[in-house]
C-alpha positions in Angstrom: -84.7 -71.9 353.4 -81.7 -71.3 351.2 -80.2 -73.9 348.8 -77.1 -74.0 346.8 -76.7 -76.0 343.6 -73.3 -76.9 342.5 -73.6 -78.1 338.7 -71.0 -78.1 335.9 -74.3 -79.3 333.8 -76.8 -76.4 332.8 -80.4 -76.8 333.0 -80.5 -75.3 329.1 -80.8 -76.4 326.0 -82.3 -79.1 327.7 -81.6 -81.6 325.0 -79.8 -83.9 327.3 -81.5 -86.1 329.7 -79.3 -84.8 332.3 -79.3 -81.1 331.6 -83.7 -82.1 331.7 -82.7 -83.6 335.4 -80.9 -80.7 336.6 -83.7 -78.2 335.3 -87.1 -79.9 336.5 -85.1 -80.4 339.8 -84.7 -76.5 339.8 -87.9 -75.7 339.1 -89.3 -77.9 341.6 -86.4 -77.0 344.4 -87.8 -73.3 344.0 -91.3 -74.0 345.5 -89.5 -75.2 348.7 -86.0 -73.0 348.9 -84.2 -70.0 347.7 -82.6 -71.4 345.1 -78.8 -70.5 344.3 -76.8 -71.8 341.2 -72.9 -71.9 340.8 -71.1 -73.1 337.7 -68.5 -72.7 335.5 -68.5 -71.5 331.6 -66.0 -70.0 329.4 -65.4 -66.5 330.3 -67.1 -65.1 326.7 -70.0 -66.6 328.0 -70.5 -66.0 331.8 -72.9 -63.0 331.4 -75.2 -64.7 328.1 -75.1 -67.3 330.8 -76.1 -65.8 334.3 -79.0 -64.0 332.2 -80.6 -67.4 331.1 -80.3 -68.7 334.7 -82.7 -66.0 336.1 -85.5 -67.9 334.8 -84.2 -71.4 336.4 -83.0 -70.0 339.9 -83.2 -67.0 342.4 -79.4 -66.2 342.2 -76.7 -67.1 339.6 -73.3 -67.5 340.2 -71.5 -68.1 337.3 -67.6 -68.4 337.5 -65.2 -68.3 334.4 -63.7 -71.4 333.6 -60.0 -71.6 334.3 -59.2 -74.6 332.6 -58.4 -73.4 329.2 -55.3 -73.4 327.1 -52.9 -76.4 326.1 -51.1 -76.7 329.6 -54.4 -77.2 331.1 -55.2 -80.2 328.5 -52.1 -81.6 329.0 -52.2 -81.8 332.7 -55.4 -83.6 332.6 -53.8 -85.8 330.2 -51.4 -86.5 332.8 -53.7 -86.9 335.7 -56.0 -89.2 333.5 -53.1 -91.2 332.9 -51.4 -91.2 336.7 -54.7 -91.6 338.6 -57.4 -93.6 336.4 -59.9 -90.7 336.2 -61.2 -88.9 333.4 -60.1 -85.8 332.2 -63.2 -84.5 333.3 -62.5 -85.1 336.8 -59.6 -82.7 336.7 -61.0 -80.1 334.8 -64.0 -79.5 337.2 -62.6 -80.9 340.6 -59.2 -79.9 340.3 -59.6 -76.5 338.4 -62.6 -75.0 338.1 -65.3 -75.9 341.4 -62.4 -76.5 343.9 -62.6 -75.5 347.4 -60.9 -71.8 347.2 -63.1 -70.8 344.4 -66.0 -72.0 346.0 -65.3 -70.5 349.9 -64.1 -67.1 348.0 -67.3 -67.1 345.4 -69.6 -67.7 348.9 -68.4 -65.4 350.8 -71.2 -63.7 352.7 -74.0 -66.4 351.5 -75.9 -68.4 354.0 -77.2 -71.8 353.6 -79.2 -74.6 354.3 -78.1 -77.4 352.1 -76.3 -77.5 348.6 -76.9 -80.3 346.3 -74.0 -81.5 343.8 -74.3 -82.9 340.3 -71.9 -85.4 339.9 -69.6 -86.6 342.3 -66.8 -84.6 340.1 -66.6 -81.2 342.6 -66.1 -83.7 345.7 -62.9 -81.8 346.9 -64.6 -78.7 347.2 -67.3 -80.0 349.4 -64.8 -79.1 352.8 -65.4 -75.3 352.0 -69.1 -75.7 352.8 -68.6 -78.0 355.7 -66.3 -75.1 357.3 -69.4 -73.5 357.0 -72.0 -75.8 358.6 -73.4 -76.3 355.5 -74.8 -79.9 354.7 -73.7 -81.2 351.0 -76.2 -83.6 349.3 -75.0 -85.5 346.0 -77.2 -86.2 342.9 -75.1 -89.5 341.9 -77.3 -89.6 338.6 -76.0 -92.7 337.9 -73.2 -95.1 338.9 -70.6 -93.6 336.9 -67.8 -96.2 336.9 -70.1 -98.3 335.5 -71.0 -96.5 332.9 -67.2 -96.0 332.7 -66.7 -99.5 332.2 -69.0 -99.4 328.7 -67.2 -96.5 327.3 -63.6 -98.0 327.4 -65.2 -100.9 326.2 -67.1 -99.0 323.3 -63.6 -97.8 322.4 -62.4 -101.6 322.6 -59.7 -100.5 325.3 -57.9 -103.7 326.3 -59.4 -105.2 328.6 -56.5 -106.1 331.4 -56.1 -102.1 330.9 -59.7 -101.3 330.7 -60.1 -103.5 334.3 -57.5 -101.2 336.1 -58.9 -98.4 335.0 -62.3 -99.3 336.0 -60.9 -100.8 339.4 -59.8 -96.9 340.0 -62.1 -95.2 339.2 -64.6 -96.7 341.1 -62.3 -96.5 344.3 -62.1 -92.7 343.7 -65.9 -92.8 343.0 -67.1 -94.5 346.0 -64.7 -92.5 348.0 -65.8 -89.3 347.1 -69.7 -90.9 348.5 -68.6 -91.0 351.8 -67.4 -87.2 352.2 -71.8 -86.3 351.2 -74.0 -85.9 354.2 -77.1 -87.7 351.6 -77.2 -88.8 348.2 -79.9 -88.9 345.5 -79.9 -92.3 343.8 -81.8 -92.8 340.0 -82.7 -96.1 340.7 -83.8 -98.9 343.4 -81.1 -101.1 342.3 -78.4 -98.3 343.0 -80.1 -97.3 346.1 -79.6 -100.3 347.4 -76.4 -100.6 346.3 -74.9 -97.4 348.3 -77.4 -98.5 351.2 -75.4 -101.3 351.9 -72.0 -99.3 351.7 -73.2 -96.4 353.6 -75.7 -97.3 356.0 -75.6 -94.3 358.5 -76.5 -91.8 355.1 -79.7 -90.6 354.4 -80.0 -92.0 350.1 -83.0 -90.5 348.4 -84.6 -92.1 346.0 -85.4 -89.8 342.6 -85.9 -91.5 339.2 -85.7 -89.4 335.9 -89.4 -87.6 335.8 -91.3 -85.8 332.9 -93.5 -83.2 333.1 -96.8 -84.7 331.6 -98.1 -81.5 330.3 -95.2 -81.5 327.9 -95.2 -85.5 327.2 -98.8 -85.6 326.3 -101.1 -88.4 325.5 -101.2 -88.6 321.9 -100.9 -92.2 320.7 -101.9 -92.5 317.0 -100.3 -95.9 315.5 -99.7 -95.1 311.6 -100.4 -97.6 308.8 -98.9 -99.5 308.0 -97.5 -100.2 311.1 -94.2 -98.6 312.8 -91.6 -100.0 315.2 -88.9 -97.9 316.3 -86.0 -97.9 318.4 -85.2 -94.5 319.8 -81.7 -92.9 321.8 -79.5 -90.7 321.1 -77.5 -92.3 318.4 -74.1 -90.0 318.9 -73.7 -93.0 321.2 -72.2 -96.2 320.7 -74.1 -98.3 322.6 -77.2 -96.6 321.0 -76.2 -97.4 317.7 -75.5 -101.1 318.5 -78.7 -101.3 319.7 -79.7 -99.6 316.9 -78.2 -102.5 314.6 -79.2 -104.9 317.2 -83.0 -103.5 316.3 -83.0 -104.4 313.0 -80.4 -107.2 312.5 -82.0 -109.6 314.6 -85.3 -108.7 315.9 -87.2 -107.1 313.0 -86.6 -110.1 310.6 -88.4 -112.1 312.9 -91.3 -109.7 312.9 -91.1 -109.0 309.2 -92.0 -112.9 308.6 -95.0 -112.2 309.9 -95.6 -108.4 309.1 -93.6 -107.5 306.5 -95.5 -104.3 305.8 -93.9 -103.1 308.8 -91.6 -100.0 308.9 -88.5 -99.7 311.2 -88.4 -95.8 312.3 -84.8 -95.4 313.8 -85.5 -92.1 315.9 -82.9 -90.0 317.5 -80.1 -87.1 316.7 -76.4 -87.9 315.4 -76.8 -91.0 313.3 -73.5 -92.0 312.4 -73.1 -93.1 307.9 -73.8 -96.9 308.6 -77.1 -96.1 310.5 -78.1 -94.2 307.6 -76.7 -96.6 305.3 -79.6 -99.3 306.4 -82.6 -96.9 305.2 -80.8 -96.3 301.3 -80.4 -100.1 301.7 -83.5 -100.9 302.5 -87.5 -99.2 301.8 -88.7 -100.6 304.9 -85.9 -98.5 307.3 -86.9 -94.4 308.1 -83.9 -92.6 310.0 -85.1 -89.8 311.2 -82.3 -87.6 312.5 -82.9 -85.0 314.8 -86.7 -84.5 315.2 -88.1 -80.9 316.6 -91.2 -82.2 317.6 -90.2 -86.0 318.6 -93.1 -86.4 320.1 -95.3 -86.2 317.6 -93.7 -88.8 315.2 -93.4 -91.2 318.8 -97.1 -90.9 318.5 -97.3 -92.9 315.4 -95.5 -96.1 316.3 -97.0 -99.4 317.5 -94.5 -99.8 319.1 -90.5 -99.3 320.5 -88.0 -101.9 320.8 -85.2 -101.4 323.2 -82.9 -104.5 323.7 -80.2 -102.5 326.1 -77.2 -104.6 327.4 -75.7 -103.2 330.6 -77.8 -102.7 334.5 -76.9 -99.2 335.0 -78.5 -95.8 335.0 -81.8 -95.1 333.9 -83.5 -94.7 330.7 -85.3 -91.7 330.7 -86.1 -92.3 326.9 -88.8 -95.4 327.7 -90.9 -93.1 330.2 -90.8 -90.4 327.3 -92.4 -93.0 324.8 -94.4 -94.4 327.7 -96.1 -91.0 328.2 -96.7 -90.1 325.0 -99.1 -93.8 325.1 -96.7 -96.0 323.2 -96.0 -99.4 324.1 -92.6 -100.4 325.0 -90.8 -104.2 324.3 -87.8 -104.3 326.4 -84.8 -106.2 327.4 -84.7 -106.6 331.0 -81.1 -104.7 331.8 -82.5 -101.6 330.0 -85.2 -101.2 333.0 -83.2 -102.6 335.8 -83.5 -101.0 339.2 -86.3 -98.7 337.3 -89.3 -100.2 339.4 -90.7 -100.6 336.0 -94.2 -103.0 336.1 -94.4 -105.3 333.5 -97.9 -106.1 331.5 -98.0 -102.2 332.2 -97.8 -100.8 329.3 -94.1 -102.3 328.5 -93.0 -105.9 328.5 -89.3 -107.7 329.0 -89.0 -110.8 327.2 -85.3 -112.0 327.9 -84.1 -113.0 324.2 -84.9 -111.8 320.5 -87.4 -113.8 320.0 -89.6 -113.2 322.6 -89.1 -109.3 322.2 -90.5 -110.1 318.5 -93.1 -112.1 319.8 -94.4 -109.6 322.0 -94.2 -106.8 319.3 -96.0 -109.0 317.2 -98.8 -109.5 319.7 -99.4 -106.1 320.1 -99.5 -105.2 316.4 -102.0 -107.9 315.3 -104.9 -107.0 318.4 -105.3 -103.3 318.5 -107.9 -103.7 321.0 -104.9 -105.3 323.0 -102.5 -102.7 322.4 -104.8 -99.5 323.1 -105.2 -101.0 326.4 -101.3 -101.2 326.9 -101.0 -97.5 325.5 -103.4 -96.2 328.1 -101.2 -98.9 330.9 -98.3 -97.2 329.5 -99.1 -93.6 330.3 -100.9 -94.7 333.6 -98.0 -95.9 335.1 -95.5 -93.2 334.4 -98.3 -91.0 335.4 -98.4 -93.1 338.9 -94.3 -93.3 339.2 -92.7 -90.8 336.9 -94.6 -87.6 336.6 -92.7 -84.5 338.0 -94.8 -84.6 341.0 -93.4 -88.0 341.6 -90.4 -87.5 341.3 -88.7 -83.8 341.4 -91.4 -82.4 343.6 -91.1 -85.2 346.1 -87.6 -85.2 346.5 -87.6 -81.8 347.1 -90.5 -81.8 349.6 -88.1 -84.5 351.2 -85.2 -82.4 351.4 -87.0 -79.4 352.7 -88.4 -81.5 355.0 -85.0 -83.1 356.2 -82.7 -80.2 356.0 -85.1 -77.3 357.5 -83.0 -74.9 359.8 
């Protein structure tokens, strides 16, 4: 069987949690299909480019991107402003991945099924219907909702912000209906476009890991660590970041206050770094080569996310390695997360300091939840779980 992937997102470096998605799902969509990949790059870059795709697919396709140059930019200006989309949304779906290019880059290909990253490319998905072909779309997350935190991150006014919102999602659940299947990230959001679109397939496919990379390795340091861990280039990261150590770690340093507060993750912004000059008991790591290792060492990881959207692929990373999680309950929403399994959601401060606390004065309580913690993302999150399921599925569905 023959499969096309259409992805503005690489599958290299790897050191996003989507670029990670798009290249476990390529490795595991070659055991079950010929495996094509089309994108988009700048045109220095196309063959450096098609050359590192040989090791993630069978064919590479790699177009030169045509949005470049100041007229370009300011047309997406324009059509951000006019229609309530990003910029983004022209660059890819109005530029480079639009029908033409794709029906004239396929010319003389045959396949079985394409799947889409993103909903971005939607327009272009007539060229492949004109060809029998059935389009399958990798939602990754809810994006208008993720929308809705970044103009609030930017503190966008919120009658503005609303309208904006209100748009986008139109355009967004829209662009659903014109996918013959989609692949949702969580139960909460397959449920969600369930109920809109009952007559389409939705597959279910949470953010895996491979295990033999996320190894077992849990080795708590002393004195103890806590950490909070995300990429912290992001707002919302960094206020959880502040969140962290503003108002859950006092409460734990009344009790413990030999404990460290290991804020782990690339791009720290000047006031993250400010709180370890301010204070002995804060480590900011920065970008860490080997993250896994230093995961290793904590107790435990605090992550007191606001917001029921997406999935947070960083708590099954620190779950595999064997480290105990303390959660808010939005920040594992829809996950099919178990708690007493290796992580637990208190609802408020308090009780996420409680539980960290529990865990840090009964080690014989908290190896237990290390090896609960890599069990269950060995039960619902390995690779085989997840990417090598969901291809078996659509193999399975989509066979000629």
């Amino acid at each position: 069987m023959r499969m096309l992937v259409v992805s503005h997102v690489l599958p290299f470096p790897g050191k996003s949690g989507q670029q990670r998605r798009v290249a476990y799902k390529l490795r595991a969509f070659r055991e079950y299909f010929n495996v094509t990949f089309l994108t988009t790059v700048p045109a220095p870059q196309v063959e450096a480019t098609r050359e590192e795709l040989a090791a993630y697919c069978h064919e590479a396709i790699v177009l030169p991107s045509q949005y470049t140059g100041p007229v370009q930019q300011m047309r997406s200006v324009w059509f951000a402003m006019r229609t309530g989309l990003k910029r983004s949304n022209y660059a890819i779906g109005h530029v480079d991945l639009t029908a033409e290019r794709l029906h004239a880059a396929l010319n003389g290909h045959r396949f079985d099924v394409a799947v889409y990253e993103y909903w971005h490319a939607v327009n272009s998905v007539r060229a492949l219907h004109r060809k029998g072909v059935p389009a399958v779309l990798d939602m990754h997350n809810i994006l208008w909702q993720s929308y809705r935190r970044q103009l609030a991150d930017r503190a966008v006014p919120d009658g503005v912000a609303r309208r904006r919102v209100q748009r986008y999602r139109a355009a967004e659940e829209q662009a659903w209906k014109r996918f013959d299947a989609l692949i949702a990230i969580n139960r909460a959001e397959e449920r969600i476009v369930q109920q809109m679109l009952p007559s389409k397939p939705v597959y279910y496919a949470p953010m895996g890991v491979d295990m033999g990379r996320w190894v077992y390795g849990w080795q708590p340091a002393a004195p103890p660590r806590v950490a909070y861990y995300g990429g912290l280039g992001a707002a919302h990261n960094q206020r959880s970041a502040h969140h962290t150590y503003e108002r859950i770690m006092p409460l734990i340093w009344q009790d413990r206050p030999e404990t460290e507060l290991w804020i782990v993750g690339s791009g720290p912004p000047a006031d993250i770094r400010a709180l370890a000059d301010a204070d002995p008991r804060v480590r900011v790591t920065g970008f860490v080569d080997d993250v896994q290792r230093v995961l290793a060492t904590m107790s435990v990881v605090l992550c007191p996310w606001e917001g029921t959207y997406g999935f947070r692929s960083r708590l099954i990373e620190v779950m595999a390695v064997g480290v105990p999680v303390v959660a808010s309950p939005d920040a594992v929403y829809g996950m099919g997360m178990h708690a007493g399994r290796g992580i637990f959601l208190p609802e408020d401060d308090a009780g996420m300091a409680q539980a960290a606390l529990d865990l840090l004065r009964d080690p014989d309580f908290a190896r237990a939840q290390s090896q609960a913690a890599r069990a269950q993302v060995v039960d619902s999150f390995s690779y085989e779980a997840t990417y090598i399921k969901l291809a078996r599925d659509l193999a399975g569905d989509f066979a000629a």
